[in-house]
N, C-alpha and C positions, 0 to 999 in steps of 0.2 A: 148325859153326854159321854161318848165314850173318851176314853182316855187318852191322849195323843205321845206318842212315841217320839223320842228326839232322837234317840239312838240307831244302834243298827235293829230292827225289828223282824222277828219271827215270823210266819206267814204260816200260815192253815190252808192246805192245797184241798179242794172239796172234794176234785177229780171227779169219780162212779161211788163213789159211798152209797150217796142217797138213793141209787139205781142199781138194778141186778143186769150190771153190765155183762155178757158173753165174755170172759176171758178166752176161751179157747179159739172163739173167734177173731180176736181180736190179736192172738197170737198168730193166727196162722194168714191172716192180714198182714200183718208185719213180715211174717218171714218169706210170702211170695213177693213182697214189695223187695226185702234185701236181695230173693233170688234174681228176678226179674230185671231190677236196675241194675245187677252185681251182671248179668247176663251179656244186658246193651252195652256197659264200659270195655267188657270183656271183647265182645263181638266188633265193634267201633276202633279197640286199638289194635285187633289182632289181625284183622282182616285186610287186605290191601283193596280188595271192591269198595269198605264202606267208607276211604283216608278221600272223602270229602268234605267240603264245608257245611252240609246237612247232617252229617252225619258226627262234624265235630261239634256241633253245638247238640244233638239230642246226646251225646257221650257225656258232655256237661251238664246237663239236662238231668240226666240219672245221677252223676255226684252229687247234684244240690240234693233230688230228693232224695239219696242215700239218707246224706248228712240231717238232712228235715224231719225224717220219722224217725234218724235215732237220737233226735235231741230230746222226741218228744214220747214216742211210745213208752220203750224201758220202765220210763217212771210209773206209766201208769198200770203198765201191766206185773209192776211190783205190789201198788196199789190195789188191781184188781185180786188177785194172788193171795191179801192179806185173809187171813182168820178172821179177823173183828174189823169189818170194815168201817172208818173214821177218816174224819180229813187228816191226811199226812203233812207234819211241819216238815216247810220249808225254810233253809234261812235264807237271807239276805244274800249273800255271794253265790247261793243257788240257786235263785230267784235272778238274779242279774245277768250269770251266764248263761240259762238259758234264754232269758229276753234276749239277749243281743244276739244270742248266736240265729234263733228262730227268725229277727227282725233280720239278718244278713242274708240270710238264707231265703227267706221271703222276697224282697226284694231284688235278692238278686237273679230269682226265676221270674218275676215279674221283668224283668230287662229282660233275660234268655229269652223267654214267647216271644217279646218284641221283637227280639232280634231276627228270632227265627223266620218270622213272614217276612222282612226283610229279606233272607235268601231264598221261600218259597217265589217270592216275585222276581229273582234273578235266576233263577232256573226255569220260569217261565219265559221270562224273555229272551234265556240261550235255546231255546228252543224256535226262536224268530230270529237269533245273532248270536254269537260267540259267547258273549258275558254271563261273567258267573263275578261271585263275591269273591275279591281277592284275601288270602287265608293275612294277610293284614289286617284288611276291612275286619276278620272273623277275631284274632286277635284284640285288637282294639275295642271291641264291642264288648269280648269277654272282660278284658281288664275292667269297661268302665260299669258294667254289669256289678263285679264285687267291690268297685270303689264307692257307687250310688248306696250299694247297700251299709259297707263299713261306715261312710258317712250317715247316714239314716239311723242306723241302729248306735251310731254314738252320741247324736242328739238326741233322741227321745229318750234313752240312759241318762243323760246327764240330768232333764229336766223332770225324769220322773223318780228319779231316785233321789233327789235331792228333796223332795215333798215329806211334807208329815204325814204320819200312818198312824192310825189305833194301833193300842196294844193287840198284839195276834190276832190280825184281823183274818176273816175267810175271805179268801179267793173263791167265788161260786165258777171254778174252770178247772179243766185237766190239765192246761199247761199255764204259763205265766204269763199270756195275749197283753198287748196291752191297753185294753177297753178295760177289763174287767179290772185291773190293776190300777188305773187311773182311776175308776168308779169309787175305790175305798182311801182313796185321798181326804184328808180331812180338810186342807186348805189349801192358798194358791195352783187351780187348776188348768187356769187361764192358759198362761204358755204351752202348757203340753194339749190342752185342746186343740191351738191352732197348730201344732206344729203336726198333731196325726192328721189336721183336715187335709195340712198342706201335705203332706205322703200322700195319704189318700187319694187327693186327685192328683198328683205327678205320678205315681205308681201304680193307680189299678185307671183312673176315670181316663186318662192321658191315653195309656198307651193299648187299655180294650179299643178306645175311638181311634185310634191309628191301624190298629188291625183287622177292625173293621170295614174301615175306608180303603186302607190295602186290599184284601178280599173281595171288595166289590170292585174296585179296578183288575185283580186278577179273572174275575168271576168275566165283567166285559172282554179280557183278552182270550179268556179259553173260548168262548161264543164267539169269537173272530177267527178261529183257528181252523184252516180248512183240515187240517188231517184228524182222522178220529183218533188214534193211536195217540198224537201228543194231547189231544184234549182229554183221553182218558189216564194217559202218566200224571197230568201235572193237578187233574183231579184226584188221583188218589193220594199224590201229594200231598194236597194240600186238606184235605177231608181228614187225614189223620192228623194232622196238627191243628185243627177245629176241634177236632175231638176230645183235642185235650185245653185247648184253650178256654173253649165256655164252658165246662165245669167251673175250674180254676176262679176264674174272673167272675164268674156269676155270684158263685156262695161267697169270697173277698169280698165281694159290691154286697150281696146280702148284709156280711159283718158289721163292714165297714159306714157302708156310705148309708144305707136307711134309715130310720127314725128306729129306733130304740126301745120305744118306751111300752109296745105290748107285748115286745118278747119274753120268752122266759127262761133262764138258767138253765133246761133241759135243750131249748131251742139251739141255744149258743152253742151250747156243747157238742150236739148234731152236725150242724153246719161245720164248727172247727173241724168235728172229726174228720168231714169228708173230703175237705180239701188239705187238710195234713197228715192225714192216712190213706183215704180212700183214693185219688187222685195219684195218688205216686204210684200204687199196685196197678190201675188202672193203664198208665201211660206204657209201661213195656208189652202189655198186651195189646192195646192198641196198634201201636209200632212196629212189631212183628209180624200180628196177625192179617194186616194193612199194607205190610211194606214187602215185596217179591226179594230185594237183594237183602235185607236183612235174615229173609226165610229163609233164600237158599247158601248165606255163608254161615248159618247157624247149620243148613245141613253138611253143608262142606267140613263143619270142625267137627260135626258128630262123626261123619266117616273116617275122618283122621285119627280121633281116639278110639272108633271100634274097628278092632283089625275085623278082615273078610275072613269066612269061613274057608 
């Protein structure tokens, strides 16, 4: 039986050890995700075209996943970087901050998406009536966005850090998730099971089925829309925040909510990758390459910084 830790305990991070991860990919991953999202903040607060309510939640959109891949990359691509690769110790207080900050962060893009078909279906509608989402409504959304998460991420802290642990036990993960982290619990698991089932369904089962059910009522109003022109604006609207939803939601629901038991260590790790690395590179290209007034105030600052011949 392995030995059970009462103190504050050491952790063995696996990360890419056991695999000949791409480093160089993996960097250059990261730093079109930094350019890209560093791009939309940019674009979104300088612009006067984009100082909408769509446009202030994909701004926010990009802080979180700024913040999301550099909680979580760095380390691993210090990891990947190594000479002898081995699982790198982790302690306890760096183990905990990145839990919490990853569960805030998490959660708190799981409310963003929410939020955001909520404005795709109010830009639909001002397209049949005046209404749009008052920049309150967009406010208050955002507030309770990072309070749902500060809350979340300081419950599942409190009750999985207070569990007993083996001595330097291995993480089979690149970052600190909390399945894998709860898996090497030696006793009382009880609580922290129910409280990730109950996340799991308020934060990924909840509000994928709410935007779903959204989407099909917006899907019914553009089919009602005698103009082709607004039926093709609030399509592509709404097609790029698709785009980026069922990645997101799908591989989360994968993690999260499935049955467990014949996946493997390499699997988890894939999945993580893709919705906290791959997913955030993903979104400013989508966003751009999808959205007309984004393209042409990206080109408007490009002419501004290159003087004319």
């Amino acid at each position: 039986m392995a030995k059970v830790n009462q103190t504050l305990p050491e952790f063995l991070l696996l990360g890419f050890s056991d695999l000949r991860a791409p480093l160089l990919r993996v960097l250059l991953v990261y730093l079109a995700t930094l350019l890209g999202n560093s791009l939309i903040i940019l674009l979104t607060w300088a612009s006067p075209t984009l100082h909408s309510p769509m446009y202030f939640f994909l701004r926010h959109l990009s802080m979180v996943e700024l913040l999301y891949t550099t909680d979580i990359v760095p380390r691993t691509l210090t990891d990947l970087a190594s000479l002898h690769p081995h699982p790198c110790t982790i302690f306890f207080q760096g183990r905990a901050a990145q839990m919490c900050v990853f569960i805030v962060l998490g959660i708190s893009e799981c409310c963003l998406l929410t939020g955001m078909v909520y404005d795709r279906a109010a830009i639909c509608r001002s397209l049949l009536s005046s209404t749009l989402v008052s920049w309150r409504a967009c406010m208050a959304m955002m507030g309770i966005s990072w309070l749902m998460g500060i809350i979340t991420a300081t419950t599942h802290s409190f009750l999985i850090f207070t569990l007993p642990f083996p001595s330097r036990p291995i993480i089979p993960h690149f970052l600190c998730d909390i399945l894998p982290v709860l898996r090497l619990a030696s006793a009382g698991k009880h609580r922290s099971v129910i409280s990730v089932m109950t996340a799991t369904v308020v934060f990924i089962v909840v509000p994928f089925s709410l935007i779903v059910t959204s989407y099909a009522r917006i899907l019914d109003a553009i089919l009602a829309m005698a103009s082709t022109q607004s039926c093709r604006k609030v399509f592509s609207t709404c097609s790029s925040h698709l785009l980026v939803v069922f990645p997101f939601f799908g591989t989360a629901s994968i993690t999260y909510i499935w049955p467990r038991a014949g996946s493997s260590v390499t699997t988890d790790r894939i999945l993580s990758l893709f919705y906290t690395v791959i997913t955030p590179m993903l979104n400013p290209i989508i966003y751009t390459l999808r959205n007309k007034e984004v393209t042409r105030a990206l080109q408007h600052m490009v002419k501004r910084q290159v003087p004319s011949p």
